[in-house]
C-alpha positions in Angstrom: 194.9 210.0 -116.3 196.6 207.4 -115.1 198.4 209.3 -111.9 194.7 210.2 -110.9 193.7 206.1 -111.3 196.9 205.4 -108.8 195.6 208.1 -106.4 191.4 206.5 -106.5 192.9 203.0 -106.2 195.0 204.0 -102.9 192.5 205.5 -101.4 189.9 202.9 -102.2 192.2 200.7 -100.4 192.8 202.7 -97.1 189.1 203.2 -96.8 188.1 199.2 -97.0 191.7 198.7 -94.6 192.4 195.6 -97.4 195.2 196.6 -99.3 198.4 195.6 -96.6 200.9 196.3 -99.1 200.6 200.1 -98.9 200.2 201.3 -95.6 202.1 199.6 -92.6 203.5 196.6 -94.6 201.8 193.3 -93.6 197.6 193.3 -92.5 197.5 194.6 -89.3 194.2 193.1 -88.3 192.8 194.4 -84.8 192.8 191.2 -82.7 188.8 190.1 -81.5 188.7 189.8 -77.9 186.0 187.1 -76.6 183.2 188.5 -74.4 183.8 187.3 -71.0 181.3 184.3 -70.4 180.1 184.9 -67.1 180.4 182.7 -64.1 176.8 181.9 -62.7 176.6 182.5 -59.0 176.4 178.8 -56.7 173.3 180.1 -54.8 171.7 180.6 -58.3 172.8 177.3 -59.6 169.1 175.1 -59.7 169.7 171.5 -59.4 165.9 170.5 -59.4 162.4 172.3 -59.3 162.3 174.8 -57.1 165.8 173.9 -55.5 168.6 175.6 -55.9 172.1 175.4 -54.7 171.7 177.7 -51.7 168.0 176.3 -50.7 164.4 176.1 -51.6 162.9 178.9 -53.2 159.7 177.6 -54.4 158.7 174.6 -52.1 155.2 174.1 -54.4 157.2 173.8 -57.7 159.0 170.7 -56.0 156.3 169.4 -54.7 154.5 169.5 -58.2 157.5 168.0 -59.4 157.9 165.0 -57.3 153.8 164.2 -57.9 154.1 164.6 -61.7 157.1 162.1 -61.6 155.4 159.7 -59.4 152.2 159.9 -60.5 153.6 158.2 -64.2 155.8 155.5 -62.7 155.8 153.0 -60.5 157.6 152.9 -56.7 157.5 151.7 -53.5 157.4 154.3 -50.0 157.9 153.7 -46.9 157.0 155.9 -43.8 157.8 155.9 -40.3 156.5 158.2 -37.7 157.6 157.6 -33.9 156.7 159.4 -31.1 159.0 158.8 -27.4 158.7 160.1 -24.0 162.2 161.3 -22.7 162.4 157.7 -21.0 161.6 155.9 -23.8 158.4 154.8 -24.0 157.0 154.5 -27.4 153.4 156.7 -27.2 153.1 156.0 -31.0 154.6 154.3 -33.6 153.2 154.2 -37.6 155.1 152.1 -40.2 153.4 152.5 -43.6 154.4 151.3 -46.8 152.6 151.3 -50.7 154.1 149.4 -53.5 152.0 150.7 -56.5 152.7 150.4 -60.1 152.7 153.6 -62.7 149.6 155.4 -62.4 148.0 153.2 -59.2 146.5 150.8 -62.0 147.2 148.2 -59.3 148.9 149.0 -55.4 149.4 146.8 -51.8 149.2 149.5 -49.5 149.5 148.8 -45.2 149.6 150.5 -42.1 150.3 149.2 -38.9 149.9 151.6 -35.3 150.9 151.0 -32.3 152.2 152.5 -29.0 150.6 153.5 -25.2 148.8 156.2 -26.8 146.3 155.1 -29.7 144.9 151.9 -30.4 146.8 148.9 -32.1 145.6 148.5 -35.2 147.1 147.6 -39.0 145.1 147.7 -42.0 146.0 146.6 -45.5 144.6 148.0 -48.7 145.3 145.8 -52.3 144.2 147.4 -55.3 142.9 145.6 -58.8 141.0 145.7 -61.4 139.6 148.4 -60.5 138.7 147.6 -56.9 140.0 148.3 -53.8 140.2 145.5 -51.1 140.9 146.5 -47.4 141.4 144.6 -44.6 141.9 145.9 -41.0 143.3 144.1 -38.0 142.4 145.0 -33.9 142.2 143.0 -31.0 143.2 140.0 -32.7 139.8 140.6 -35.5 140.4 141.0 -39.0 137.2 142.6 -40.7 137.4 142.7 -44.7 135.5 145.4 -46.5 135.3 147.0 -50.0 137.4 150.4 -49.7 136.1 151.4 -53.4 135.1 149.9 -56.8 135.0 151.8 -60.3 131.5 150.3 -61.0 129.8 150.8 -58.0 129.3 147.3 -57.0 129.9 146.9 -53.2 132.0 149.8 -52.5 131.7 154.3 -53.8 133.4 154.6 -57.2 136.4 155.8 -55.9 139.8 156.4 -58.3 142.3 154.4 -57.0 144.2 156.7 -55.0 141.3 157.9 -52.8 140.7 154.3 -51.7 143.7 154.8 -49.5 143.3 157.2 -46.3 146.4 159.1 -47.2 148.5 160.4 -50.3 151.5 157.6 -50.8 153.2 160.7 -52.3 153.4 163.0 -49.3 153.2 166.1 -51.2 151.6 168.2 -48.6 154.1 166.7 -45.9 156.7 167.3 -48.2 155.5 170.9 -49.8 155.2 171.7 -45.9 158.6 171.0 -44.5 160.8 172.3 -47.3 159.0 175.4 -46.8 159.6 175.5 -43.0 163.1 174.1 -42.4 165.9 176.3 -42.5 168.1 174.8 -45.9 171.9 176.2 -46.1 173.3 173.8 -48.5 172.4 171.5 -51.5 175.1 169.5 -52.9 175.8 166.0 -54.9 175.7 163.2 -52.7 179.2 160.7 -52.9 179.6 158.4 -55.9 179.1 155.4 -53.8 175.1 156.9 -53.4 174.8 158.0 -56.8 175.9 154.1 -57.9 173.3 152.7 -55.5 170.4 154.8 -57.1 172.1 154.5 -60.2 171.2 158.3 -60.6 172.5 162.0 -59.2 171.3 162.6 -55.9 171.3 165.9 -54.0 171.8 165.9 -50.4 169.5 168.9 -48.4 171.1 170.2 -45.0 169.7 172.4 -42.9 169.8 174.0 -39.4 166.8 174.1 -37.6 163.5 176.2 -38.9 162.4 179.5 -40.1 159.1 178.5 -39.1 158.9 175.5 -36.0 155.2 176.2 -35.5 154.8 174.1 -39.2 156.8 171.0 -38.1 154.5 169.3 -35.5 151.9 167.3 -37.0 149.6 168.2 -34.1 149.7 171.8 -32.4 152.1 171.6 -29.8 153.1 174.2 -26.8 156.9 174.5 -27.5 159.1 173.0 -30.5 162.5 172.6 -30.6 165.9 170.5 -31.7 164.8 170.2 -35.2 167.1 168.1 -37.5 165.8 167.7 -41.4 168.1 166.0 -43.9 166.8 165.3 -47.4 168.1 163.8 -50.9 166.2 165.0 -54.0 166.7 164.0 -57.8 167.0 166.6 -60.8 163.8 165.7 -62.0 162.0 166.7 -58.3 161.5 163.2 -56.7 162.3 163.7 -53.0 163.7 160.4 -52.6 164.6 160.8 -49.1 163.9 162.6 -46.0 164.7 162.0 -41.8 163.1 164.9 -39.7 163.7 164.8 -35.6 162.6 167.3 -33.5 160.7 167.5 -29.9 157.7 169.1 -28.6 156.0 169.9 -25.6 152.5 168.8 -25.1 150.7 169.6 -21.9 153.8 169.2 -19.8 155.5 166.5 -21.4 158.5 166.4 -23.7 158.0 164.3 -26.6 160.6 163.4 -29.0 159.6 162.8 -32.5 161.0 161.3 -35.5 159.8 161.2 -38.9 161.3 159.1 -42.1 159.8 158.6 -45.5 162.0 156.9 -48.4 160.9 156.1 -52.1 163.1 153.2 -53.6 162.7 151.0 -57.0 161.1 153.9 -59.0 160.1 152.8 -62.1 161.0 149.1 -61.4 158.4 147.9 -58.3 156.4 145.1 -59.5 152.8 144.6 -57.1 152.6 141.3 -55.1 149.8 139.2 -55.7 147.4 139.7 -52.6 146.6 136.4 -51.5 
């Protein structure tokens, strides 16, 4: 009886590999090896919405991005566009610039043109309580109209964004160039950048276009020497960009460049038209 109890108890043992005392001396556990944790691929690495690491791949989920962002906070843009004959003369120059608080409750919107090639002209836009005042300036006459007002009263009911003649967030611009230009790296911008907007900043390079034909604001004959440099936020807000490039329009070589810059997101506080 009790010879066939020793011969049960050892072999209970060597089937649940728990009794170390029999069998090989001390517990011989096998040793777990960790699975491998895999090493994600740089060009896969995203860094914002539709940006990864190697270069756009969805232009209209940044885009949507940067509005949402924008669209809840308040900032203040401003755009250049200049356009230059090979010897220099200026055929058109635009500086624009909106300071708007979060969700255009209240903005100071103006744009100034000038050059050999258009009319000079600047017209300001201030925006609040609900109604949009615009003034515009030409030939030394400033004529002040109602641009919109949410009742009605002198001026179309307008939300306060369509009061201005353009987008202040240049999503189509934006959604338009990212998908033409020709992006071969994104990468952190230095420390001393990231301190200034107090934030991580990705710096876009490129070289040239997959697609020039987009670049050009107006159709153009022949494009060529584009330049497009960019810095973008992890939450989508293209913070930056500097485009350059040249066209030829019936004969002539224009040179064109193209700046927009957001600063004081969240923190711009509207001046008091006077």
């Amino acid at each position: 009886m009790h010879g066939v109890l020793r011969v049960t108890v050892v072999a209970l043992c060597l089937a649940l590999a728990g009794c170390g005392g029999f069998v090989g001396g001390p517990d011989q556990a096998t040793p777990v090896t960790p699975a491998p944790v895999p090493t994600p691929d740089p060009g896969t690495v995203r860094v914002a919405p539709g940006l990864t690491e190697a270069g756009v791949d969805d232009a209209d989920a940044l885009t949507r991005a940067h509005v949402a962002v924008l669209s809840n906070r308040s900032y203040t843009v401003d755009r250049r566009r200049l356009v230059e004959t090979a010897d220099g003369t200026v055929r058109l120059r635009q500086d624009t610039r909106v300071e708007t608080a979060a969700g255009y409750d209240a903005y100071r919107a103006s744009s100034a043109v000038a050059g050999t090639a258009v009319s000079n002209r600047t017209v300001r836009t201030h925006w609040e309580d609900g109604r949009a005042v615009q003034w515009t300036t030409a030939n030394g006459t400033t004529d002040r109209r109602i641009a919109a007002d949410s009742r009605g009263i002198g001026g179309p009911p307008l939300p306060p964004r369509d009061a201005l003649s353009f987008d202040p967030t240049f999503n189509q611009r934006i959604r338009t160039l990212f998908g033409a230009v020709n992006v071969t790296n994104v990468s952190l911008t230095n420390e001393e950048i990231m301190q200034l907007n107090q934030a991580p900043l990705y710096r876009v390079s490129t070289e040239g276009a997959t697609d020039r034909t987009r670049i050009p604001v107006v159709t153009a004959d022949r494009v060529g020497g584009v330049s497009f440099t960019a810095t973008v936020t992890p939450n989508g807000v293209v913070r930056s960009y500097a485009l350059q490039y040249t066209v030829v329009r019936d004969g002539t070589t224009l040179r064109v460049t193209e700046s927009v810059r957001y600063s004081d997101v969240g923190t711009t506080t509207v001046p008091v038209e006077k």
